[in-house]
N, C-alpha and C positions, 0 to 999 in steps of 0.2 A: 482603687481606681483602675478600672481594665485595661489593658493591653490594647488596642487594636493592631489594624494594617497598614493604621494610616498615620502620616504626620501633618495635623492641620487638614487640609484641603488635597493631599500628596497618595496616591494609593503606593505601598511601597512595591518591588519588585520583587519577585520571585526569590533573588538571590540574596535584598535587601529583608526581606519576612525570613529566609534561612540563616542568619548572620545572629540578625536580632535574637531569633528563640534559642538559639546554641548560646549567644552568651549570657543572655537572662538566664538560662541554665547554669551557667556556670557562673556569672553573680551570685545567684541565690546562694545555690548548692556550694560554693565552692571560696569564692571571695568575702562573702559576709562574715562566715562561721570561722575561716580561719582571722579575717581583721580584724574580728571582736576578740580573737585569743592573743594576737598580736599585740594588740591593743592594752595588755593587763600587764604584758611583759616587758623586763629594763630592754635596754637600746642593744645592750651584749648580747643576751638570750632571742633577740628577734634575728639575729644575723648567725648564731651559732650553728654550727655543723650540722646537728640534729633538727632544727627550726622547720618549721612548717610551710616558715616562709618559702622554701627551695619548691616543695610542693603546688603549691600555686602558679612558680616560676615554670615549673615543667608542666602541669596540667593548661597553662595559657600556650606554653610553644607548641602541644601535641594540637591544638586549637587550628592552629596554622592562619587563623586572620590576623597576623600583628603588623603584617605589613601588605598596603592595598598599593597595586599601580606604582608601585617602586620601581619597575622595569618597564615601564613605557604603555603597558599589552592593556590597559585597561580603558574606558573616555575617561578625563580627568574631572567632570562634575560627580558621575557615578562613584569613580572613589571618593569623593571630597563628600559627598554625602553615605558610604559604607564607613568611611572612618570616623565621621560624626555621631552616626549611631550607633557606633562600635563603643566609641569616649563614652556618650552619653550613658547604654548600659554598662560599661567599668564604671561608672563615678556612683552609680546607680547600685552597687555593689560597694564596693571601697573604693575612696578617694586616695587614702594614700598607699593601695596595692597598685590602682589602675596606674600613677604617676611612675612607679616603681616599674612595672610592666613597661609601661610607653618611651620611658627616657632611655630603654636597654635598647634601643635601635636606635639611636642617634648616630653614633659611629658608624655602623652601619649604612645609614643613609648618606653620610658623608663620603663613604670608600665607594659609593654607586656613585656619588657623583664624580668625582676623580674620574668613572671611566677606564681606573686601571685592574686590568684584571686578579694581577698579584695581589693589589685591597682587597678590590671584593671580594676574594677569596678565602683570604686571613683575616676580616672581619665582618663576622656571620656570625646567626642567630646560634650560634651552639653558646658562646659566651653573652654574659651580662657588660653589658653598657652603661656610663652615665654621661652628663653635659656639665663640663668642668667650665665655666664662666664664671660664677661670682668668688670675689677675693676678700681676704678679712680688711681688706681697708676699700672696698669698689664694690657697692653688691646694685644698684637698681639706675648706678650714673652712668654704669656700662652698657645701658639701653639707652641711654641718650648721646647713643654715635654721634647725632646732628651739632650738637654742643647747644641745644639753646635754653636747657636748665644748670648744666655744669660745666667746666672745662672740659671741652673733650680734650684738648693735649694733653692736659696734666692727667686726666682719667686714665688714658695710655699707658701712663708711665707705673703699673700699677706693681702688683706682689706678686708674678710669672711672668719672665721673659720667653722667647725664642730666640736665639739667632743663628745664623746661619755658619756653619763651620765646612768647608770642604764640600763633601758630599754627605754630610750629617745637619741634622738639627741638635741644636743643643738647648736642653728646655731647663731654666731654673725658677726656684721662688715654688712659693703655694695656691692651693684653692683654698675656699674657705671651708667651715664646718657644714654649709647648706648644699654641697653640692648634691642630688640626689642619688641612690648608691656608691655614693662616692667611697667606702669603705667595705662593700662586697663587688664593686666592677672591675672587671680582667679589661677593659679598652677605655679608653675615653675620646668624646669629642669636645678636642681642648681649645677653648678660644683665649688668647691672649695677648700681650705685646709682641712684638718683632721688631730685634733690632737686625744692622748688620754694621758693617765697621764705620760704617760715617753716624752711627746712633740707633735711637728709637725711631720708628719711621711708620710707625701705627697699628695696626692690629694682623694676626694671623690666623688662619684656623686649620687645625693638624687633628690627625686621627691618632692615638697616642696608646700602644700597649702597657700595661699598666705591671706587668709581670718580668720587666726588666730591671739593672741594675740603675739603683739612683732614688727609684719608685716607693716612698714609705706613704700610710696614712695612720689618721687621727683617730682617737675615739670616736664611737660614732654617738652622734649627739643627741640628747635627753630632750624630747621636745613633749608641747601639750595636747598638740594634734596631729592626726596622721603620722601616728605613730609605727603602724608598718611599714612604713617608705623610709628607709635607712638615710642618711646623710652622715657625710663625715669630710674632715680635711684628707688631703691629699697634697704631700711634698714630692718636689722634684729638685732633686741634685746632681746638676749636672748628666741627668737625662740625654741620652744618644737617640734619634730617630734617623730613618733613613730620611734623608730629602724630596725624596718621593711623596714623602708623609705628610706631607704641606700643600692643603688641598684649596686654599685659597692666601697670598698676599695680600701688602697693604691696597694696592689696587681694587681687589675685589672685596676684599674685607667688609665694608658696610654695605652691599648689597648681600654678601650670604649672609652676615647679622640680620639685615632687615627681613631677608628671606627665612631665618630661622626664627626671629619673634614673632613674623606673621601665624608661623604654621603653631608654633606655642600657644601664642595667646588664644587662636582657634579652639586648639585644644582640648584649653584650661576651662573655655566656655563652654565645650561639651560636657566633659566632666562633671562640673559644679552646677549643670543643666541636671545634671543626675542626680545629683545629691540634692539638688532642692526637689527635685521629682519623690525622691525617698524621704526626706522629713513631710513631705506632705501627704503623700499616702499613708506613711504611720502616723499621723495627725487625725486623717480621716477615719482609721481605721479606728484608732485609739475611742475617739470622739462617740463612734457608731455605738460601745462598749461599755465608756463609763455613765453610771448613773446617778445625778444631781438632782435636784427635787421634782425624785419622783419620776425622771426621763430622762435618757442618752441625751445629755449635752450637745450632740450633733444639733438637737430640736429646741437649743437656746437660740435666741438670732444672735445673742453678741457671739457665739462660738460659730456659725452659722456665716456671720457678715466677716468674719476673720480669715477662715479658712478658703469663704473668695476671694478675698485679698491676697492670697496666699497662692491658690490655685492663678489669679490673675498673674500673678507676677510670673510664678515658672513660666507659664505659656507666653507668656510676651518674650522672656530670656532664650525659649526652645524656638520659638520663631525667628529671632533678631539671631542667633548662633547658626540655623537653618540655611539663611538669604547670607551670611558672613561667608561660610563654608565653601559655599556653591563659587560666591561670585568669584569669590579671591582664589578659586580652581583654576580659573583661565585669565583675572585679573586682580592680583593680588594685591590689596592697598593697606597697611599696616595698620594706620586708621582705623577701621570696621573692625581688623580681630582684637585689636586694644577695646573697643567700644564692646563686642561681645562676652571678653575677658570680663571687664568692669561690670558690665552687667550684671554676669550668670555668676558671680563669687559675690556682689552683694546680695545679689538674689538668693543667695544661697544662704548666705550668714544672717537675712531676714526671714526666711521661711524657717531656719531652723531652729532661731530662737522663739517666735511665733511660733512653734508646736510645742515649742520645751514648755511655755506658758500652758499652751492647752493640755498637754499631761498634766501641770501641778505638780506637785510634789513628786508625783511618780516620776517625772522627767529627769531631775535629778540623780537617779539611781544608775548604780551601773549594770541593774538588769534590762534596763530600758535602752534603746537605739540612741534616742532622742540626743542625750548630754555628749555622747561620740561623734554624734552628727554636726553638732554645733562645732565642738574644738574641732572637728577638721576644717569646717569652712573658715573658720578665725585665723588660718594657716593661710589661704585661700588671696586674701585681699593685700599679702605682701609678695608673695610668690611669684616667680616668670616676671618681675617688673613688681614694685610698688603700686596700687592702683591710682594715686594721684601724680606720682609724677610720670606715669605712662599716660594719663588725660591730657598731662601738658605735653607731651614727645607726640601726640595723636593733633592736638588744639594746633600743633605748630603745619599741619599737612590739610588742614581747612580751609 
């Protein structure tokens, strides 16, 4: 399926056509080749010293797109559509390099918003980043700040405190095993309880260096998909931050949540925009190739009536992420990028087992893309939020 210029009906820009063919380049060339090696190897040997994965790390920062309009200088639709197309081709590549990539600027974006120069300065793209949010006992009720599928008080009161000591922060308790780099990131952007001497008093969110005394983590864990995107626990013992390091209270708290799932769940629909884009062109590809009585299967209709169903859905998912992106640029409604999310991750998890079908037997193999492509999207539909009780945390702003 060809490339063009365009998205839909959209000529792209000059800057938006230079963006796209650097990282299709470096999808191909670069992200495929190593996430299918990734991919073969334990959870140790992905994060090891020697790993390849570091390569990837360094060949995306030499890239210099990882972060668009972070400093004000850009129009905010133009980035919100450079970074779409940006997700789109990483997911387009590997889904669980491009998540690995994109979560390393979370902190980051957190210490720009603070406004303090001392952050911004001490947390920069030279270091790896993760988003420390879900806990081994809170992973998808902690997106239900509003409380109208779970307790939010009782969700508060989870397994990582903060509270406030002098002129320090004092952070105790864990993250969970899903945190993403959670077991090679030097920063983190840590969301969690806050108490202070009268209690728990609701959530906080702190930029958190991970290279101080208190700081251990987990093995990093054995999963079935998206297997180059490391996760692992991360414990905090009596963890010291400066006060400064506290970049939103209980006050502000469920507006930067809300403002961070928006920009997630966005995302995760680019991304997974991608990866249904890639099982479908190895489907077509595949189809063009193999020969069943007597003719490339492409020229059955039941292979034929599939593969538009197939191509249907992506395009309805690339469009519905397109009009998400843009709108929630300058009007952000959490709503729309949960509805994007949900989308482009079933879209994904149906177009890829729909081409596994249309390989057959080949699709099963681990020489084929196909079987890789499915377990990362089956990772896809629990991730950044649950997709059903993120329907109902979306159902409840209707």
């Amino acid at each position: 399926i060809a490339v063009t210029n365009e998205i839909f009906n959209e000529v792209l820009s000059e800057t938006e056509v230079a963006v796209r063919d650097s990282l299709r380049r470096f999808a191909e060339d670069v992200m495929r080749p190593i996430g299918k090696e990734l991919d073969t190897m334990t959870p140790d040997d992905v994060i090891a010293r020697d790993s390849i994965l570091w390569e990837a790390h360094r060949k995306y920062a030499e890239l210099g797109v990882g972060m668009f309009s972070e400093d004000g200088s850009m129009d905010p639709v133009e980035a919100a559509r450079l970074r779409a197309l940006s997700s789109e081709m990483l997911g387009w590549g590997d889904t669980g390099l491009a998540i690995s990539l994109g979560v390393s600027g979370m902190p980051i974006s957190l210490a720009q918003m603070s406004g303090n120069p001392a952050l911004i300065e001490k947390y920069n793209a030279d270091k790896i980043g993760c988003w420390a949010i879900t806990e081994p006992n809170h992973g998808s009720d902690l997106v239900d700040f509003g409380g109208s599928e779970t307790d939010s008080e009782n969700a508060r009161r989870g397994d990582c405190f903060a509270r406030k000591d002098g002129d320090n922060i004092i952070i105790q308790g864990q993250k969970s095993s899903w945190v993403s780099n959670g077991t090679i990131a030097e920063m983190a952007a840590l969301y969690c309880a806050y108490e202070d001497d009268d209690g728990v008093k609701g959530g906080g969110v702190f930029v958190v260096p991970l290279d101080v005394d208190g700081v251990t983590k987990g093995k990093p864990t054995n999963k079935v998909g998206q297997r180059p995107l490391n996760q692992g626990e991360i414990f905090f013992d009596n963890v010291a931050i400066p006060a400064d390091h506290m970049i939103a209270g209980p006050d502000q708290y469920n507006a930067v949540l809300e403002m961070t799932l928006t920009g997630a769940n966005g995302g995760m629909g680019s991304l997974f925009c991608g990866l249904a884009r890639a099982a479908l062109e190895h489907a077509v590809d595949y189809a063009k190739e193999r020969v069943q009585g007597g003719k490339p299967i492409i020229q059955h209709q039941a292979v034929k009536s599939r593969l538009f169903e197939m191509f249907r859905k992506v395009e309805a998912a690339r469009a519905l992420n397109l009009r998400v992106v843009t709108h929630n640029a300058v009007n952000p409604r959490l709503e729309l990028a949960i509805a994007s999310k949900v989308t482009s991750t079933r879209t994904a998890m149906e177009v890829a087992t729909e081409a596994l079908s249309i390989y057959g037997g080949a699709g099963i193999t681990k020489e084929n893309p196909i079987e890789k492509l499915m377990r990362d999207a089956s990772v896809s539909v629990i991730e950044d939020g649950e997709n059903t009780l993120l329907g109902l945390v979306a159902a409840d702003r209707l």
